[in-house]
N, C-alpha and C positions, 0 to 999 in steps of 0.2 A: 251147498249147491246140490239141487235132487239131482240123483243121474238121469241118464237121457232114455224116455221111453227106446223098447224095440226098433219099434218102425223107423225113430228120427236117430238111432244109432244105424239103419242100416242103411238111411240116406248118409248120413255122414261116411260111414265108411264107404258108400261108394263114391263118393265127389272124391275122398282122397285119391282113391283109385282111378278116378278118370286124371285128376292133378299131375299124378304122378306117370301117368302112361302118354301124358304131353310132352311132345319135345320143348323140353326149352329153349331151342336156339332152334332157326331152319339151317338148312346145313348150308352152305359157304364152299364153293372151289377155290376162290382164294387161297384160303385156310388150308383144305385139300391137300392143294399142289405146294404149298411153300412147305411143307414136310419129307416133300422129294426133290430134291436140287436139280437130278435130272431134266425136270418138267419146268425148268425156273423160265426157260423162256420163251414157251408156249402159255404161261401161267400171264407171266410180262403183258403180252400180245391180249391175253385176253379181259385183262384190267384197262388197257390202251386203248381197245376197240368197244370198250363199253359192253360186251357180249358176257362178265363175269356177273354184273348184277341179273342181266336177263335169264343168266344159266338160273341162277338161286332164287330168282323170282317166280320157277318152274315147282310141280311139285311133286312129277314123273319125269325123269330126265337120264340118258346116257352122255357122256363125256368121251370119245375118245382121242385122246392124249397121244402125242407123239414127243420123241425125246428130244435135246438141245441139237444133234447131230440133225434130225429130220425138217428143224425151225432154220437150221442156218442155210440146210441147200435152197431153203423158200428165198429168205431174206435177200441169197446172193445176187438173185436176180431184180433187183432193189424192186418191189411193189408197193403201189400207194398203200396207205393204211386204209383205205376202203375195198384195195381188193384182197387184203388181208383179212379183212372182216368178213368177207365174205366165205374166203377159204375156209377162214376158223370154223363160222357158220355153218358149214356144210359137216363139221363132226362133231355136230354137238345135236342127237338123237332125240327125238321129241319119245322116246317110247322107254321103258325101265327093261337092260339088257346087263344081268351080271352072268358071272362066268356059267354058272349053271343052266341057266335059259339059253344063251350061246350054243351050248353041244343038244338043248332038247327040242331048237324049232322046228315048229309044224313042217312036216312037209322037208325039212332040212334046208329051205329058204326063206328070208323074211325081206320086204322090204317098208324100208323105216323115212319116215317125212323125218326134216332136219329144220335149225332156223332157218337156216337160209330158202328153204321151200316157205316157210312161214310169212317170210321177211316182204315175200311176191315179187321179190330183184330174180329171181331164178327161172327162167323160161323155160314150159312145159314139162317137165317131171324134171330136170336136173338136180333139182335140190331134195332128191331121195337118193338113199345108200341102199345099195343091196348086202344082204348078210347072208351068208353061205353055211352052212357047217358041211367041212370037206373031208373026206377017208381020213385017215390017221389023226385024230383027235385037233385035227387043225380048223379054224374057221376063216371065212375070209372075208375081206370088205369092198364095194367097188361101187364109185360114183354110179347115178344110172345111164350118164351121159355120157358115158365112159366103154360104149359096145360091149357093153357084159363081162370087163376085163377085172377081175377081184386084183388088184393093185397092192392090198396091204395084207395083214392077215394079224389076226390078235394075239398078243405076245404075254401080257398078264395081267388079272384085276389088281387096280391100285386104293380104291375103296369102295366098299359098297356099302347102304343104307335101304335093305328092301322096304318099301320100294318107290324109293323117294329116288335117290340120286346112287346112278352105277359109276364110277369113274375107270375106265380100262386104260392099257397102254397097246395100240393100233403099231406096226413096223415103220410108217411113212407116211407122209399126207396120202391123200386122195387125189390123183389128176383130176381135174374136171374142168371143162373150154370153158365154162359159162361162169364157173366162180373166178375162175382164174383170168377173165378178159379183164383190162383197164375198166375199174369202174372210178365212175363221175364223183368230184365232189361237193358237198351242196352246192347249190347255190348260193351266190352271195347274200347276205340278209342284211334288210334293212333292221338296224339296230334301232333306232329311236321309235318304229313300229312294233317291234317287240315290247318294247318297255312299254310303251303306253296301253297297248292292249293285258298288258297285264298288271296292272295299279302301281304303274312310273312315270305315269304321265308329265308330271311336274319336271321332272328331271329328266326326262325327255326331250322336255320343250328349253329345255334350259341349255341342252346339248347341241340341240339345233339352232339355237341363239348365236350360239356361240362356235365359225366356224372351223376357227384353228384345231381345236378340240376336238370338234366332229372328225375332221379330216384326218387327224393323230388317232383316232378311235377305229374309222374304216380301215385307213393304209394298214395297220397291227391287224386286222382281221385274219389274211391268209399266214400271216404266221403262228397264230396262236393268240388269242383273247378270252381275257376274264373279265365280266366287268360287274360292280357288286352299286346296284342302282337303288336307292334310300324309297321306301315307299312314298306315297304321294302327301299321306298325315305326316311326316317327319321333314317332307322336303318346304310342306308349307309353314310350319310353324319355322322353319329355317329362315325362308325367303327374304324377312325384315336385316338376318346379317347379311344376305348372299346380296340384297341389293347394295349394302355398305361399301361391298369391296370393287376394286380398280377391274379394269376388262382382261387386265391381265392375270388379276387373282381367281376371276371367277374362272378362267380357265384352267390356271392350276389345278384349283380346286375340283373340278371337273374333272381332269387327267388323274386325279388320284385315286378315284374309282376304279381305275381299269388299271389291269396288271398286263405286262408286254409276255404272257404265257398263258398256253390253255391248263386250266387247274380245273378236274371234276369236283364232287362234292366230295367221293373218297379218296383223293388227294391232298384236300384241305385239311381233312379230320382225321390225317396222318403226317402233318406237317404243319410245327409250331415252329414259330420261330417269327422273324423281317421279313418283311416281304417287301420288293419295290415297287413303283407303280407308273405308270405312265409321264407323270409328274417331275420323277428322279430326273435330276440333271446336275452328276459333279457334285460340286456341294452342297447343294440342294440335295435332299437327301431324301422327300416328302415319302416317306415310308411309314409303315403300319405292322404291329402285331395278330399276329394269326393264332388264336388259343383255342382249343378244343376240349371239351368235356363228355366223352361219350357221342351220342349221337348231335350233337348243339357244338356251333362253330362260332367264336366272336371274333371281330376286327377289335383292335387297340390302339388308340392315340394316347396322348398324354391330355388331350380335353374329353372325347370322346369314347363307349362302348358300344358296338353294334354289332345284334346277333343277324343270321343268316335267317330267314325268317321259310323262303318260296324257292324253289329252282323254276327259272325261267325255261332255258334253252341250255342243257348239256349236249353237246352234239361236238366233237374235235373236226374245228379248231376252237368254237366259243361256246364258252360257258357262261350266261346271265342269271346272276342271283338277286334278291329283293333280299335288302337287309334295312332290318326298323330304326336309323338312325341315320344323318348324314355324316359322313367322316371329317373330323374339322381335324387338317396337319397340323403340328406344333411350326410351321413353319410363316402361317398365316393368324393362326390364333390361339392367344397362352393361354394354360391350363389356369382355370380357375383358383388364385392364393387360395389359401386358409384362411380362416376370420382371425384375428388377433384374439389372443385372450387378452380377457378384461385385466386390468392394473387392480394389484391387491389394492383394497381401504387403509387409507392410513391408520396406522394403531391409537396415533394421539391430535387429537383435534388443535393441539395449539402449533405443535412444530413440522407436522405431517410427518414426521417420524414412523417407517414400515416397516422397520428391523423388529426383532425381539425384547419384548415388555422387561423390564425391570424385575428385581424379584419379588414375590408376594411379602403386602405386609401382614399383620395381624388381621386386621379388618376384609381380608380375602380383595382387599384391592391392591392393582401395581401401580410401579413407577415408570414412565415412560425412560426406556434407555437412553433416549437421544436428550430429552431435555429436564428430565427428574420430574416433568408434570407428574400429580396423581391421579391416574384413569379411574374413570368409573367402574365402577364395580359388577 
């Protein structure tokens, strides 16, 4: 092998050098926060509210974090989990603030847009934080809807990545009238319009056929729904067994898509195991495995595999996913036998005798054990 001219040695050294000065992970609060137990149920809240992907999906971002004591005087006042999300939203900084910047702002004031300013749920500046740095090494934070009242004050960095993602610990929420009023939530949604606007049509129309099913699919809406809808190629090549079955199978069958909980995508891809389904009734048991590999999620029957292919609609309470396969329960249809293997050839053509040949004679031919014929040779 000749060695590598100059030039195409100093490209190569530098693509290492670019290789290696990539991160190879974005960074994750998840991950973050489960290192500090303190923050376990601010961390909770914020995998709940769907706000941990959008943190991480940021590529300049502050975090401030408050501890289990500051989550529970929230909680006691039971709030929906939409005004939850909101709360959260408002301390999570669309700007990179680690402790250093903190004591050196311009001016010794900043004010920082948050998600929730983002989100456009926040009327007129509310969803900005003011940041203070105040006499004696202390700094402080305070909604701006809040008459200028610095409410929390910063207690210590938890981690920093300049200047990707700050994560701080803040003394207390943030009061603020506008994240903290009753917020709405969604609206009801039509499910079989979902699907079919996003290639489920077939099964779609098969759920509106069908209206015991439908109605078992809406009513389970406000409490929590999963429902894992077979693409449209998978449901058609299906159709020839779906028209086979009784009106009451085809709605089992139906019911066993949908799970009676709301499950995200990172929910799933942390959680193997049974799962029940709409379907479940006693002994009826019409249940499915949930297996994970990395970022790829499959469903398991005993006839059927089917990966998670699309996220439809994540939004708590329903989660809609497109998965490439329709789910056939072992309860409606048996797994496929095995082929039989072929029956050994008989060893001797006269007695069909299959056991073990005789012993060899001279002439490199045997004798049939069963009946002393001489086999051919």
């Amino acid at each position: 092998m000749q060695p590598l001219r100059p030039a195409a040695l100093a490209a190569f050294l530098l693509l290492l050098l670019l290789l290696a000065s990539t991160p190879s992970d974005a960074h994750n609060i998840t991950r973050i926060l489960a290192q500090h137990p303190e923050f376990s149920t601010f961390n909770h809240y914020l995998t709940l509210t769907h706000l941990a992907p959008e943190i991480n999906a940021k590529t300049t971002i502050t975090v401030c974090a408050v501890d289990n004591a500051a989550m529970s005087s929230l909680l006691a006042k039971h709030p929906s989990i939409y005004t939850v999300k909101n709360i959260l939203a408002l301390h999570v900084l669309l700007d990179y603030f680690g402790a250093k910047k903190l004591h050196q702002i311009t001016n010794g004031t900043a004010l920082a847009a948050t998600l929730y300013q983002a989100t456009g749920s926040a009327p007129g500046s509310a969803g900005f934080v003011n940041i203070t740095d105040l006499r004696g090494g202390k700094v402080g934070f305070g909604a701006e809807d809040n008459d200028g009242t610095l409410s929390a004050s910063f207690v210590k960095s938890v981690e920093e990545i300049p200047y990707n993602i700050s994560v701080i610990q803040i003394s207390n929420l943030l009061p603020s009238a506008a994240a903290e009023a009753p917020a709405p939530a969604p609206s009801r949604q039509n499910l079989t319009s979902i699907m079919s606007r996003h290639g489920c049509k077939v099964f779609a129309d098969a759920l509106s056929a069908s209206p015991d099913a439908l109605s078992t699919y809406t009513d389970s809406l406000d409490g929590g729904l999963t429902v894992f809808c077979p693409v449209d190629d998978a449901f058609k090549k299906f159709l020839p067994k779906y028209k086979n079955l009784t009106a009451s199978a085809k709605s089992e069958l139906l019911l066993f898509h949908g799970v009676p909980v709301y499950m995200s995508l990172s929910m799933l891809k942390s959680n193997n195991g049974l799962q029940n389904t709409l379907a479940t009734d006693g002994a009826n048991k019409f249940d499915f495995t949930v297996q994970n590999d990395g970022e790829e999620v499959t469903l398991k029957t005993k006839a059927t595999t089917a990966k998670i292919t699309d996220t439809l609609v994540d939004e708590q309470p329903l989660a809609i996913f497109a998965i490439s396969k329709v789910l056939e329960p072992k309860e409606l249809f048996k797994s496929e036998a095995p082929a039989p293997a072929p029956a050994p050839e008989p060893a001797c053509r006269r007695c069909s005798h299959a056991g073990e040949e005789g012993e060899e004679e001279e002439e490199g031919r045997c004798r049939c054990a069963g009946c002393g014929f001489r086999l051919p040779g």
